[in-house]
C-alpha positions as CSV (number, residue, x, y, z in Angstrom):
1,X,85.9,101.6,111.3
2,X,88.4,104.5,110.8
3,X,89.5,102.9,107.1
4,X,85.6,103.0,106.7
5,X,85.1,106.6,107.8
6,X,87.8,107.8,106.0
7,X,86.3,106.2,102.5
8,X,82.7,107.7,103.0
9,X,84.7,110.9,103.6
10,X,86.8,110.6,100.4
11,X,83.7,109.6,98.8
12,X,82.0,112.8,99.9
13,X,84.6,114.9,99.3
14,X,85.0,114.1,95.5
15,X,80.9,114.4,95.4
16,X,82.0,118.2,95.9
17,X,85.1,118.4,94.7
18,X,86.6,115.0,92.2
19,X,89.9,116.1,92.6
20,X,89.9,116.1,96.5
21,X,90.7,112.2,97.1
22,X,92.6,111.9,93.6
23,X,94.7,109.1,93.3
24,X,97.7,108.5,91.1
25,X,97.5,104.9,89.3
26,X,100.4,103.1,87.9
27,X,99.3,100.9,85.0
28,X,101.5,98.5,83.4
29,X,100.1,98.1,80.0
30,X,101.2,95.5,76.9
31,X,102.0,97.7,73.4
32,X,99.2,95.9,72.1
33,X,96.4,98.8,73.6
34,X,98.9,101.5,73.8
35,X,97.5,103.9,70.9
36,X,94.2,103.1,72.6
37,X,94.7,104.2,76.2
38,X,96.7,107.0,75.6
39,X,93.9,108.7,73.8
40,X,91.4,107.1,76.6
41,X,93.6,108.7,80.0
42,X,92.9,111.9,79.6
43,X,88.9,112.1,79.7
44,X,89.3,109.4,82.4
45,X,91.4,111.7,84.2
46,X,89.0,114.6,83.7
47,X,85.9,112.5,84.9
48,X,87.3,111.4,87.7
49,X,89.9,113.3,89.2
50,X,92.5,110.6,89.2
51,X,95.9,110.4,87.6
52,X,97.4,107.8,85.4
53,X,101.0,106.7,84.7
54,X,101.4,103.9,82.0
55,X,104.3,102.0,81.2
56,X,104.1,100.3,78.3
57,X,106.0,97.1,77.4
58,X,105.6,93.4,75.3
59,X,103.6,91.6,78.2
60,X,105.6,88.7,79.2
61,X,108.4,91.9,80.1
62,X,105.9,93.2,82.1
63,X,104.8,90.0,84.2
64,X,108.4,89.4,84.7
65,X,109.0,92.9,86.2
66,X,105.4,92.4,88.4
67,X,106.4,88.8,89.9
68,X,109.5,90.4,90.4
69,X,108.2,93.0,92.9
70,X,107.5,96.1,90.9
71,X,104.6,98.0,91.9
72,X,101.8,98.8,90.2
73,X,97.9,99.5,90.8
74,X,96.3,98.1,87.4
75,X,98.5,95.4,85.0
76,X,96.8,95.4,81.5
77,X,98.2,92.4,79.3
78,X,97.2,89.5,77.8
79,X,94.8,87.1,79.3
80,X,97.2,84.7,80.0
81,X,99.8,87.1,81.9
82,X,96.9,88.1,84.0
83,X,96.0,84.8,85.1
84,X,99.3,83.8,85.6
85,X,100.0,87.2,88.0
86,X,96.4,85.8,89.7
87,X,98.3,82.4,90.3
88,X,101.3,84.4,92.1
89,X,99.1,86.2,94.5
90,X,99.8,89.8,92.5
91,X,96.4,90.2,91.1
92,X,93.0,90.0,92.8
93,X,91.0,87.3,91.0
94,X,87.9,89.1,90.8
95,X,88.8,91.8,89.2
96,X,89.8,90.2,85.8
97,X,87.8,92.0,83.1
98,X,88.5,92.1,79.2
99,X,89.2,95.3,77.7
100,X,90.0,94.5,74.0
101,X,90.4,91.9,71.5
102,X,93.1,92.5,68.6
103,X,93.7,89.7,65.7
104,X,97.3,89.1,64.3
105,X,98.2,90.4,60.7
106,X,101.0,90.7,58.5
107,X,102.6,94.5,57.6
108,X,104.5,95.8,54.7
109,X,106.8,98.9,54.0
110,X,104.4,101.7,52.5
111,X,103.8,101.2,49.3
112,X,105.4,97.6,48.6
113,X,104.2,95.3,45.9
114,X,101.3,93.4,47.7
115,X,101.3,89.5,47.6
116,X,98.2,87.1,49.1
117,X,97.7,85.7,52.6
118,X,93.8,85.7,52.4
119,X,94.4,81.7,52.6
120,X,96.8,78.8,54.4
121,X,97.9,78.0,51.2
122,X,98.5,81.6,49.9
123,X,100.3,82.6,53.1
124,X,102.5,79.6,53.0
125,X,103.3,80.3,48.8
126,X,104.4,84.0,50.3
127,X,106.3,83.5,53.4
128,X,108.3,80.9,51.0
129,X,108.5,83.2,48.4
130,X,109.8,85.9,50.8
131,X,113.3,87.1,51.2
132,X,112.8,88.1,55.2
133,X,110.3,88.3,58.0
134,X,110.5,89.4,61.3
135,X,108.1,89.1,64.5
136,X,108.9,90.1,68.4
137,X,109.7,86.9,69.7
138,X,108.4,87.5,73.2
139,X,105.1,89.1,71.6
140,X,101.9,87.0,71.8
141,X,101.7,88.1,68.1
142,X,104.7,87.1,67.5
143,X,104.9,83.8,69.4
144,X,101.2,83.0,67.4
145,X,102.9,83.9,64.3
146,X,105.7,81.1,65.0
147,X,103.2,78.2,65.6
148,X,100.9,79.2,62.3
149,X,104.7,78.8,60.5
150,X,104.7,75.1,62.6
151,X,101.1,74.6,61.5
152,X,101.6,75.3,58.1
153,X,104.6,72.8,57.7
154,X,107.0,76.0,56.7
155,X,109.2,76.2,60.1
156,X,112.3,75.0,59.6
157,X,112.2,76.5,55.9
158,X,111.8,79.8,57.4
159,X,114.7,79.8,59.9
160,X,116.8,81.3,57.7
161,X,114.8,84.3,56.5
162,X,113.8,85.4,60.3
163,X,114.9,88.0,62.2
164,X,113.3,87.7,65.3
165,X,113.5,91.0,67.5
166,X,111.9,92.2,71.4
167,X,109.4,94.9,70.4
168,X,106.9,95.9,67.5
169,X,108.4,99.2,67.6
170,X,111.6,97.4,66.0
171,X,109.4,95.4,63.9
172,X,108.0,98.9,62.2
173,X,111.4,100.2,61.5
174,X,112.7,97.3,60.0
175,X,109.6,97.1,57.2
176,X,109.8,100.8,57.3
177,X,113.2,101.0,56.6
178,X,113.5,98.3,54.1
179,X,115.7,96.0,55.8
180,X,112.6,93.1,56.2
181,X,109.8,92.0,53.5
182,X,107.3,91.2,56.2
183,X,106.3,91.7,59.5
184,X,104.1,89.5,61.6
185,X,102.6,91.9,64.8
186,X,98.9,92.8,65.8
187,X,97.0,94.4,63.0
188,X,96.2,97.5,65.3
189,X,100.0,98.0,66.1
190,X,100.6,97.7,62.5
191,X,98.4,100.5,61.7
192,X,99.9,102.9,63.8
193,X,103.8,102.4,62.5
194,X,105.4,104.8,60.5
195,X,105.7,103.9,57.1
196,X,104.3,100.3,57.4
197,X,100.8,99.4,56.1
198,X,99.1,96.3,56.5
199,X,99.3,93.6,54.3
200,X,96.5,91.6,55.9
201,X,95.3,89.8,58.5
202,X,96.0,86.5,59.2
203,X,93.3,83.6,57.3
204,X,90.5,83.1,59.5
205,X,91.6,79.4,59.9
206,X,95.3,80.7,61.2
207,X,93.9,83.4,62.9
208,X,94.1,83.8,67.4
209,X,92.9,86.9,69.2
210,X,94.8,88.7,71.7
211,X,92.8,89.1,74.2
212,X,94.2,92.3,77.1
213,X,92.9,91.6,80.2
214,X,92.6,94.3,83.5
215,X,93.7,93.2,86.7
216,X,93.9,95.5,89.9
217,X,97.3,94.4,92.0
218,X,96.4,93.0,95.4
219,X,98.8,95.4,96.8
220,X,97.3,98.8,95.2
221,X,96.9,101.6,97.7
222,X,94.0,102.6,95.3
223,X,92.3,99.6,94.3
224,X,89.0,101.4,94.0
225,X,90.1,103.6,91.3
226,X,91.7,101.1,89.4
227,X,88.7,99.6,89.1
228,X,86.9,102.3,88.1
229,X,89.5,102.8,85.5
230,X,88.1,99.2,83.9
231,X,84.8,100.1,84.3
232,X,85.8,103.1,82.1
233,X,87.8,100.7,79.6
234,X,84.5,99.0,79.3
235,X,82.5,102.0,78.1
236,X,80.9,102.3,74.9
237,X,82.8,105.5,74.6
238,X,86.0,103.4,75.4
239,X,84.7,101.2,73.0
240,X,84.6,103.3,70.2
241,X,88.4,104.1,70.7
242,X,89.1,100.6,70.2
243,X,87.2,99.9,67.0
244,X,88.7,103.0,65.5
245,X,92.4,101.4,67.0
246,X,91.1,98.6,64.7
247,X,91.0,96.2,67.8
248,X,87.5,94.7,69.0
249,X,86.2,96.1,72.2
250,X,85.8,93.2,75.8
């Protein structure tokens, strides 16, 4: 009862004032909707009252550091990670909810002589053409990247020209800086690298979506606003961030 009088009285209290029973979230968020949230915190924070710290990281990082102990209020990775932090008692089930959709695409230093991938057949004729490529290995891009190479009959050809690496970031600067001929990372990530442009995405027939997926940690002292903070996520406003992030929105 006193847990239940003291919520109607938070709840009345940011009726008058939102700031009054702020809370501060901790969200654990995959590089894959980075550009997207960062531009999304601050009206949520201004609606609400609440405050929002993000660390960002490749999501399999992050799942290790959550089933490790690390605390956190809202863990926003890939559907996958979610359900398997679900499994280890770290997120509540229920309050799974998709927040975007990006697919996987190929980048190029700026300006670099363009080659095809529209096709299976034309990406394998490039990758084998291709002096280098490079993916993050842990990266659910990356990792999709791999098995397309598998699919396509081209893996063990390829070993020699990977360099295989732990974040996009280090995927950008190597296209940016020359050192690579092609990068395999979301298309959305791709877009926001300095001095990479995107070749293309992936051929429909090769192509997986990325799905990020919002989970609220069972052990959040503010479980409420984190949910409030995927209800935002799932806003047509939020929406409109995403498409222009070049990822799809839920």
């Amino acid at each position: 009862m006193r847990s239940l009088a003291a919520a109607l009285a938070c709840a009345a209290a940011l009726a008058a004032a939102p700031s009054a029973c702020a809370a501060n979230l901790k969200v654990l968020a995959s590089n894959g909707v980075r550009t997207a949230l960062e531009e999304l915190a601050p009206a949520f924070e201004r609606e609400t009252g609440n405050k929002v710290a993000f660390e960002f990281g490749v999501a399999a990082v992050l799942r290790r550091q959550i089933e490790a102990g690390e605390p956190f209020d809202l863990a926003i990775l890939t559907r996958l990670s979610v359900d398997d932090l679900v499994k280890a008692g770290k997120v509540d089930g229920n309050s799974r909810a998709p927040i975007a959709r990006s697919g996987v695409g190929i980048g190029i230093r700026k300006g670099a002589e363009r080659a095809d991938i529209g096709t299976a057949d034309a990406l394998m004729r490039t990758m084998l053409a291709a002096t280098s490529v490079t993916w993050a290995k842990e990266g659910a891009s990356g990792m999709h990247f791999a098995s397309v190479l598998e699919r396509i009959g081209i893996a063990a050809r390829m070993k020699p020209k990977e360099t295989l690496v732990d974040t996009g970031a280090e995927v950008g600067k190597l296209l940016a800086d020359g050192k690579v001929q092609y990068g395999a990372l979301l298309v959305n990530e791709l877009m926001t690298l300095p001095g990479v442009e995107v070749l293309g995405a992936l051929p429909p027939d090769l192509q997986s979506y990325v799905v990020f997926t919002a989970g609220v940690a069972k052990a959040s002292a503010s479980p409420q606003a984190a949910e409030a903070l995927i209800r935002f996520l799932q806003s047509p406003v939020a929406g409109a961030v995403f498409k222009a992030k070049g990822q799809e929105p839920g």
